[in-house]
Structures are given as structure tokens and as C-alpha cells.
C-alpha positions as a Markdown table, in Angstrom:
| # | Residue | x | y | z |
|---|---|---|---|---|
| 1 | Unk | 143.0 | 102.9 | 115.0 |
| 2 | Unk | 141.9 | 99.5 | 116.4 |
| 3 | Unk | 138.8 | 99.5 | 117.7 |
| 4 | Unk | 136.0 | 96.8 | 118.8 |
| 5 | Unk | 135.0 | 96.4 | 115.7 |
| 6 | Unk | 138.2 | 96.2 | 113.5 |
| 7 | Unk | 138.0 | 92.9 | 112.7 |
| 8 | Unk | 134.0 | 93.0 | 111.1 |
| 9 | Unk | 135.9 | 96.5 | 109.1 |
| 10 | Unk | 138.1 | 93.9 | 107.5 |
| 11 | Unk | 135.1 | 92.5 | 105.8 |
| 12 | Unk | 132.6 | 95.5 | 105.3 |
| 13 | Unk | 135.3 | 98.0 | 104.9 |
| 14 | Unk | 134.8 | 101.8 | 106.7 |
| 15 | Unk | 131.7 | 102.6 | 104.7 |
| 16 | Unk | 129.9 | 99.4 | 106.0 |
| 17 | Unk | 131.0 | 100.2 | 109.7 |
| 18 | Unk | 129.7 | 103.7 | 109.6 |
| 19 | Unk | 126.6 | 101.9 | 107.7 |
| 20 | Unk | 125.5 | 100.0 | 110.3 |
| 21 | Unk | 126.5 | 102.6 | 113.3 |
| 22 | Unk | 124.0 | 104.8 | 111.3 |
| 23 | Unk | 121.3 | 102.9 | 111.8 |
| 24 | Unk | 118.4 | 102.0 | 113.8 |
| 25 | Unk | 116.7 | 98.5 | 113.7 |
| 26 | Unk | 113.8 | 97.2 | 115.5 |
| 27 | Unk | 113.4 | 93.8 | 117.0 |
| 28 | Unk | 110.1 | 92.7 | 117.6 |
| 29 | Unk | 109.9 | 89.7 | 120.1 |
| 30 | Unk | 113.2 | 89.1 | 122.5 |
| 31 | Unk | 112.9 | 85.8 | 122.6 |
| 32 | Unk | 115.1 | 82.3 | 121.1 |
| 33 | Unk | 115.2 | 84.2 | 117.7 |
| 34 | Unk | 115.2 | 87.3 | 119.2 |
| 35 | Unk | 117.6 | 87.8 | 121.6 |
| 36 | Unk | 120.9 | 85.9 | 119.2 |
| 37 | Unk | 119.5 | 88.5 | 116.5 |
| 38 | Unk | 119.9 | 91.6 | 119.1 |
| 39 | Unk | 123.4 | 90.3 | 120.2 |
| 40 | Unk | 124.7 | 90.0 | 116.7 |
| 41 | Unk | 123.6 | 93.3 | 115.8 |
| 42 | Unk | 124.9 | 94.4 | 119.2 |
| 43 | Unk | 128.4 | 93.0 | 118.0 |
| 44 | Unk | 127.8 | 94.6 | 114.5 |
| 45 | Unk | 128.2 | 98.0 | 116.0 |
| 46 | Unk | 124.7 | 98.8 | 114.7 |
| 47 | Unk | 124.0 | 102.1 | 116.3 |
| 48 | Unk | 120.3 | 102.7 | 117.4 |
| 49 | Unk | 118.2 | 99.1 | 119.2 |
| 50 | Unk | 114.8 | 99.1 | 119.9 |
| 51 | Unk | 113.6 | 96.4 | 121.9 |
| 52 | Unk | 109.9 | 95.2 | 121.4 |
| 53 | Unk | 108.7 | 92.3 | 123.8 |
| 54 | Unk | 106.5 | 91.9 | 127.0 |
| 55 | Unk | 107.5 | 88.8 | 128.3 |
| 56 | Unk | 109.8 | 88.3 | 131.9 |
| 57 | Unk | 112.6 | 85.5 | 131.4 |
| 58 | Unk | 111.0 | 82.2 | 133.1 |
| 59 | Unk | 112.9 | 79.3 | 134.3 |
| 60 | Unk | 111.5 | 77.2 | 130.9 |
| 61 | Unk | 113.9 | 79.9 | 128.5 |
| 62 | Unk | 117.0 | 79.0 | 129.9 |
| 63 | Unk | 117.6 | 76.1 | 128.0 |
| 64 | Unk | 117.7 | 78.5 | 124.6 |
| 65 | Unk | 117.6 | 81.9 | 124.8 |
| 66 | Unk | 120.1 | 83.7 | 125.5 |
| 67 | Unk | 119.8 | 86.1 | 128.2 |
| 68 | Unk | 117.7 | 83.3 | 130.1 |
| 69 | Unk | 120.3 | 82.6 | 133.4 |
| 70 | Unk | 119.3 | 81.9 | 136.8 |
| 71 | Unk | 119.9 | 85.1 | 138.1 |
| 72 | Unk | 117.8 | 86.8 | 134.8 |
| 73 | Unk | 114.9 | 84.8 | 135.8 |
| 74 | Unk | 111.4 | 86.8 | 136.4 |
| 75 | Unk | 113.1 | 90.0 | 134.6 |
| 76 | Unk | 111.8 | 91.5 | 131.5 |
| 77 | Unk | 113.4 | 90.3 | 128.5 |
| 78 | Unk | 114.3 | 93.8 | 127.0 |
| 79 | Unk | 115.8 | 94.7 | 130.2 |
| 80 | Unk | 118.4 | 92.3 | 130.4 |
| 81 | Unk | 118.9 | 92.2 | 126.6 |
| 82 | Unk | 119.3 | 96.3 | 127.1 |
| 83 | Unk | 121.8 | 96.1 | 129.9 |
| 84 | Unk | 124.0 | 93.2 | 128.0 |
| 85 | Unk | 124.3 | 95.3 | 124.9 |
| 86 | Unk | 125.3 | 98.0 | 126.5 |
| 87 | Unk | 128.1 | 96.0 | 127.9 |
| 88 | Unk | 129.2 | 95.1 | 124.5 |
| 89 | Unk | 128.5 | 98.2 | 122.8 |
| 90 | Unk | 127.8 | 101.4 | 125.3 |
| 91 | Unk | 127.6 | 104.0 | 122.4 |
| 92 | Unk | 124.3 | 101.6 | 120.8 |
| 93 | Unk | 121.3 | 103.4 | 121.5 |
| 94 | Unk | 118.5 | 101.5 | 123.1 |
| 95 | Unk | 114.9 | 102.1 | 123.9 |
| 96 | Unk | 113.3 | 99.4 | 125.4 |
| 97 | Unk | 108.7 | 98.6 | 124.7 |
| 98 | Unk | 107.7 | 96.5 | 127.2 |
| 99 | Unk | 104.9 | 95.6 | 125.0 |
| 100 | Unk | 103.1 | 92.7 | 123.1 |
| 101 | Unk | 103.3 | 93.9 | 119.4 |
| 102 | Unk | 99.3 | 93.5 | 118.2 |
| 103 | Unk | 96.9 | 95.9 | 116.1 |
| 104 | Unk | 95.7 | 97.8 | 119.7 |
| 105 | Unk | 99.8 | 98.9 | 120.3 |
| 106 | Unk | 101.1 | 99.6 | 117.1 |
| 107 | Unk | 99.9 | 103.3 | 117.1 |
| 108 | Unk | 103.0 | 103.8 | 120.1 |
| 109 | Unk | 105.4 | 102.5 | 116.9 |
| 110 | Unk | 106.6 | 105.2 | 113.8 |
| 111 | Unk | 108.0 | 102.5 | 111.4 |
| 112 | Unk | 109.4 | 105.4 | 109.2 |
| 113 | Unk | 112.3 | 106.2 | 111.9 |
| 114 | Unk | 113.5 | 102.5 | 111.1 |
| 115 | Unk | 116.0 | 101.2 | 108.6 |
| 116 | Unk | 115.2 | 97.9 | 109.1 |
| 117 | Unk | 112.7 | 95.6 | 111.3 |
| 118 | Unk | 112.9 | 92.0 | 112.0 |
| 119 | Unk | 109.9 | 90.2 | 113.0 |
| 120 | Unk | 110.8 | 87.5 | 115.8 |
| 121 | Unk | 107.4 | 86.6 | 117.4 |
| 122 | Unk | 105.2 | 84.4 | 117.3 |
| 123 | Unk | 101.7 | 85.6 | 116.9 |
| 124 | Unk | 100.1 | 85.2 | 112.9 |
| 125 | Unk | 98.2 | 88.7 | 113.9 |
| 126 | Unk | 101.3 | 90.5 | 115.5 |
| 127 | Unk | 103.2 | 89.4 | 112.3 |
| 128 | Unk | 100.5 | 90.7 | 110.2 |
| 129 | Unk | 101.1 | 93.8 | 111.7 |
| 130 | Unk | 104.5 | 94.3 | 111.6 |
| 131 | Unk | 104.8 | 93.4 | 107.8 |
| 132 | Unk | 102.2 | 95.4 | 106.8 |
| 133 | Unk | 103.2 | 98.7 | 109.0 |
| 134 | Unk | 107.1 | 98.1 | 107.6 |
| 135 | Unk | 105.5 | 97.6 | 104.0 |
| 136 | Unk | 103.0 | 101.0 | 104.5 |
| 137 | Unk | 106.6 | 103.1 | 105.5 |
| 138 | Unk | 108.9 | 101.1 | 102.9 |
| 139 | Unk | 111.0 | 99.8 | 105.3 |
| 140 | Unk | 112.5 | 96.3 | 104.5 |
| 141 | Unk | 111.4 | 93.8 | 107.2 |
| 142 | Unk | 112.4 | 90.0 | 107.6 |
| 143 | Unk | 110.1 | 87.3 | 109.2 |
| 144 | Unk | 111.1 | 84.3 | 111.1 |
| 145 | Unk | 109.1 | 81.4 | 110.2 |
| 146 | Unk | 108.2 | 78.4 | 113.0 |
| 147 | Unk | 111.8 | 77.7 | 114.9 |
| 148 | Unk | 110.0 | 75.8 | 117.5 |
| 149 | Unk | 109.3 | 71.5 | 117.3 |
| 150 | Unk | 112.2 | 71.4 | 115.5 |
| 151 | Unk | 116.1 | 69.7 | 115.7 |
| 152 | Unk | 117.9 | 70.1 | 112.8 |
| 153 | Unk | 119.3 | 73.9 | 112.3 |
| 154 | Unk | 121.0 | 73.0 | 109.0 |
| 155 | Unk | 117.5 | 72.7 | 107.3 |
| 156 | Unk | 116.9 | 76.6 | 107.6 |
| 157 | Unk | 117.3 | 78.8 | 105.0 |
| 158 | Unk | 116.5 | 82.1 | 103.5 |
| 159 | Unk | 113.5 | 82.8 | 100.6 |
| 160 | Unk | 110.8 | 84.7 | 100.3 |
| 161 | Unk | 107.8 | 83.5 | 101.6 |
| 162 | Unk | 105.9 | 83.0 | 98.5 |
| 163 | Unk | 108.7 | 80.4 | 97.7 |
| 164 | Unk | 108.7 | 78.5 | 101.1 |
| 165 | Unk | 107.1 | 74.9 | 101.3 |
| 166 | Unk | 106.4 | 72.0 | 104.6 |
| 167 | Unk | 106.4 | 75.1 | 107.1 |
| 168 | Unk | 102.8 | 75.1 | 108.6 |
| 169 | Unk | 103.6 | 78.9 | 109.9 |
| 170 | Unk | 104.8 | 80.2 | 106.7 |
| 171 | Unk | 101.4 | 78.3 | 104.5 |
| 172 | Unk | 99.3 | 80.3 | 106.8 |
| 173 | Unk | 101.3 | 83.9 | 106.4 |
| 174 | Unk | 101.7 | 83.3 | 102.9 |
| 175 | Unk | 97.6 | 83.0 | 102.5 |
| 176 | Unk | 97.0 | 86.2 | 104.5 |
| 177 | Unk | 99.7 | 87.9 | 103.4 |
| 178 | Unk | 98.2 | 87.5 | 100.0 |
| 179 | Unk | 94.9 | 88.8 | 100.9 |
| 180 | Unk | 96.6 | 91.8 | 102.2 |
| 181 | Unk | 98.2 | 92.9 | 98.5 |
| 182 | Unk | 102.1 | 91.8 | 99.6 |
| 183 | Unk | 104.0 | 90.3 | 97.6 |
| 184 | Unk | 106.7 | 89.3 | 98.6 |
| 185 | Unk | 108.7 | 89.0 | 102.2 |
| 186 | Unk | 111.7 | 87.9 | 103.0 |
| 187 | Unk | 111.7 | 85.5 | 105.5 |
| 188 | Unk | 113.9 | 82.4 | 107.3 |
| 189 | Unk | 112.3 | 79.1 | 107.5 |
| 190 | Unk | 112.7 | 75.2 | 107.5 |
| 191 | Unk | 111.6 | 72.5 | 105.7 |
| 192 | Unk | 112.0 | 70.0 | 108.4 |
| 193 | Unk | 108.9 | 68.4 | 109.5 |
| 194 | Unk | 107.7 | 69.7 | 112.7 |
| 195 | Unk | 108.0 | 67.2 | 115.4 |
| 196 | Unk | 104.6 | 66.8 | 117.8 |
| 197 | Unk | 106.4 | 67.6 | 120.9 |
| 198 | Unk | 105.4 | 65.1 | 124.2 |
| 199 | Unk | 103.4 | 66.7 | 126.6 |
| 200 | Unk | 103.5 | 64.7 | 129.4 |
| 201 | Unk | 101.6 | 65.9 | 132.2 |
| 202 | Unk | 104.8 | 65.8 | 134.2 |
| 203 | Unk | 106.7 | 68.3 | 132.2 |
| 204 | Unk | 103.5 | 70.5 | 131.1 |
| 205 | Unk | 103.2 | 74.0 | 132.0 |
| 206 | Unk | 99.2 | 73.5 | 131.7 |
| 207 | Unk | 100.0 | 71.5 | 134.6 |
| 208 | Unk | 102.7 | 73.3 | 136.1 |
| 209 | Unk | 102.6 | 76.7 | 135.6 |
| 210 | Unk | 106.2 | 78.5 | 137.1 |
| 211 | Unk | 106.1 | 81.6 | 134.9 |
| 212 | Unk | 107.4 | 84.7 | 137.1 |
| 213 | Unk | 104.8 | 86.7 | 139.1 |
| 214 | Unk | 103.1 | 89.7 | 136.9 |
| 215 | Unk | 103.7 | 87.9 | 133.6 |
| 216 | Unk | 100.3 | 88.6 | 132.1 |
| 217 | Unk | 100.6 | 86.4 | 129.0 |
| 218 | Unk | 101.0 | 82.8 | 130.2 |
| 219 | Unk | 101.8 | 79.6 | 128.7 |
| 220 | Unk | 98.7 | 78.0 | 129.6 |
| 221 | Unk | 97.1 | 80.4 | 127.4 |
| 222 | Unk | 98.7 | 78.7 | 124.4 |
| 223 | Unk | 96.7 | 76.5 | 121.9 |
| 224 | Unk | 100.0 | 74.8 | 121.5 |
| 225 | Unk | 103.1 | 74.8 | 124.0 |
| 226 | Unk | 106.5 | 73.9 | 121.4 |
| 227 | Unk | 109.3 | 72.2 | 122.2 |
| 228 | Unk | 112.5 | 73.9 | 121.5 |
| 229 | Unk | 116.6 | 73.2 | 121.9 |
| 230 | Unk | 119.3 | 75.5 | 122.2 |
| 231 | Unk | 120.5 | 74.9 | 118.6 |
| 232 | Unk | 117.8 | 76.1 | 116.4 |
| 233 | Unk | 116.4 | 79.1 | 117.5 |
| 234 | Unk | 119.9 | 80.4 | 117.9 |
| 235 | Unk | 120.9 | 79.4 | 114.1 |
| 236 | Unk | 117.6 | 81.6 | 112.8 |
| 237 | Unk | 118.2 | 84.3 | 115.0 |
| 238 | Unk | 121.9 | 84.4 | 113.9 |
| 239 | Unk | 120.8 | 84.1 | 110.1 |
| 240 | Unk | 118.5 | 86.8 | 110.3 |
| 241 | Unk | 120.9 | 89.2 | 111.9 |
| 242 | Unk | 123.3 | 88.1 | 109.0 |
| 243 | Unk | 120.8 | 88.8 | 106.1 |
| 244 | Unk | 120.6 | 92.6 | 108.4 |
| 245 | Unk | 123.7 | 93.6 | 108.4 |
| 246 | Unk | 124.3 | 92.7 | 104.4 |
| 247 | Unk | 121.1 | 94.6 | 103.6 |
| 248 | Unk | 122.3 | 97.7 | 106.0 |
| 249 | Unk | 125.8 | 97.7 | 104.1 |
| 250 | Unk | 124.8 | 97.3 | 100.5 |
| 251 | Unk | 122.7 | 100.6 | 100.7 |
């Protein structure tokens, strides 16, 4: 019988399809990557979503992430992102942490009830965490490497991190991850240069802060603001909802 997902059957065959329904994947970080990786999966017919992210949509996400609309703005990423899945998919099961992913939260997270996680923020410690928590319960994990500064989505691919070269994010991961006794993570990353993005006090949010009332983690707090377009962080969140679904199905 045809159903919304016939037409992904016709590549994965039955066994994939009840594959994917079967399982539960966490996303960590709702964001550019985040939110194309959530949708795919969402589109999938991946069964169980948890949704792991802190943040309120700001007027600043609109021009790449994906549930970032006028009408989205000052609402919590996972929210949104829960609602829209459920408008694709109503029998996906979604639980929804509005919470920054770091060593004092990850006691509220039992990695052993996922099949897979993907990491999709931004944080060297938060990563840290998540790797090594997916690691401890033998859950297979991927990593997105730096998507922001960047303008050429072709240059992206997918290695493990021990093998990755240019990207500043993935030379310091692959030092601490090192020190930590993994070895090896698969991860998505570019070997473009990073561009040094312009910020002109005229389109700085140091200077001009419009994040949404209640948003506790700011901008400003940033060592760094990136730049970022609509076509890369979409690309890496698409590719690692790709290398997902082929891991899910080949089990």
C-alpha cells in the first residue's frame, strides 16, 4: 500500500523502512546543521526524535536555518522543529530538552536508549561530551565540524576525524579527543579556508544585540560571532542525516 514513505522503500527496501521507524536518534543542537538534519530524518520515517538545544529562533537565523521565519522568531528552537515534524510525520516520537548540552546536564541524558546521536553544536566541551557519553554506551555518533565562515558547500565531506586537515575545529577535537583514548569519530568537515567574517560595527550583535527576551546564552557572549549563508549549513546537516539513515539501515 502507498504510503508517505513509498518512494524512500524503493531504495531501502521494507526492511530499511521498518529500520529507521524502529529507531530513536538524538540531535544535539537545532540549529543551521541541526534543524536540515531533524527534517531529513523527519522525512526518513525515523520513528523516535529527541530534540537537544536551548536557544529561541532570533531574527539573525532566518537567513539559514530552517525553521527560522518571522513568525518562529523568539520561540524555542525544539518547539518549532517538534511541531513541523509532526506535520510531516505524526506517528515520529518526539521529546523535546530545552537544554545547553555541557558536562553539568548530561546526567538528564541515558545515551544507551539511542541508536544513533549526531552532534550539531558548537561548543569543543559540549562536543567532548557527547562523543565520549555515545562512545561509554557504544552508540555510533557523528560530529559536524566548523560550517560557519564558510561559502563553498561542495568542499564538505565525510572522514573520520583523525583524517581531517585545514579545519581549525576539527585540529582542536582531534587533540582532545586523543587525550581522551578515542580513536576514531566520524565526522563532516571542510577543507575550505575559513573566511574572517566583517564585523562592522553596523551589523554587529556586540553592538546590537536583538536576541529574543529570556534567551540566556547571547551572542555577545561569543569570543567569535561567524558569518554564515543559507547554503552550507544546510548541505552538512543534509549530509549527516544521509550518513544516519545508511548506518540505521545496514544494521
Amino acid at each position: 500500500m502507498l504510503n508517505q514513505f513509498s518512494r524512500t522503500e524503493l531504495l531501502v527496501g521494507k526492511s530499511g523502512i521498518e529500520k529507521l521507524a524502529a529507531a530513536r536518534v538524538a540531535v544535539f543542537g537545532i540549529g543551521g546543521v541541526g534543524g536540515y538534519a531533524v527534517e531529513a530524518l523527519a522525512r526518513s520515517g525515523v520513528g523516535a526524535l529527541d530534540l537537544i538545544d536551548d536557544d529561541r529562533i532570533c531574527l539573525t537565523n532566518l537567513n539559514r536555518q530552517l525553521h527560522a521565519t518571522r513568525k518562529t522568531v523568539g520561540k524555542y528552537k525544539v518547539d518549532v522543529a517538534e511541531e513541523r515534524i509532526l506535520e510531516i510525520n505524526p506517528n515520529c516520537t518526539v521529546r523535546t530538552f530545552k537544554t545547553f548540552y555541557m558536562p553539568s546536564t548530561q546526567e538528564l541524558f541515558d545515551f544507551s536508549e539511542y541508536d544513533y546521536v549526531i552532534d550539531a553544536i558548537d561548543t569543543v566541551t559540549g562536543k567532548l561530551t557527547i562523543i565520549e557519553n555515545a562512545y561509554k554506551a557504544n552508540v555510533p555518533v557523528i560530529s559536524s565540524m566548523g560550517a560557519g565562515n564558510k561559502l563553498d558547500p561542495t568542499a564538505f565531506k565525510v572522514a573520520d576525524i583523525y583524517k581531517t586537515s585545514v579545519c581549525p575545529l576539527a585540529k582542536v577535537m582531534r587533540r582532545e579527543l586523543k587525550k581522551r583514548g578515542i580513536k576514531a569519530l566520524k565526522v563532516v568537515y571542510s577543507e575550505e579556508e575559513p573566511i574572517r567574517p566583517d564585523d562592522s560595527a553596523e551589523i554587529s550583535c556586540r553592538n546590537h544585540c536583538i536576541c529574543p527576551p529570556g534567551t540566556v546564552r547571547k551572542c555577545t557572549a561569543r569570543r567569535d560571532i561567524p558569518g554564515s549563508v543559507a547554503f552550507v549549513p544546510s548541505v552538512v546537516g543534509l549530509i549527516v542525516a544521509g550518513e544516519v539513515v545508511k548506518d540505521i539501515i545496514k544494521k
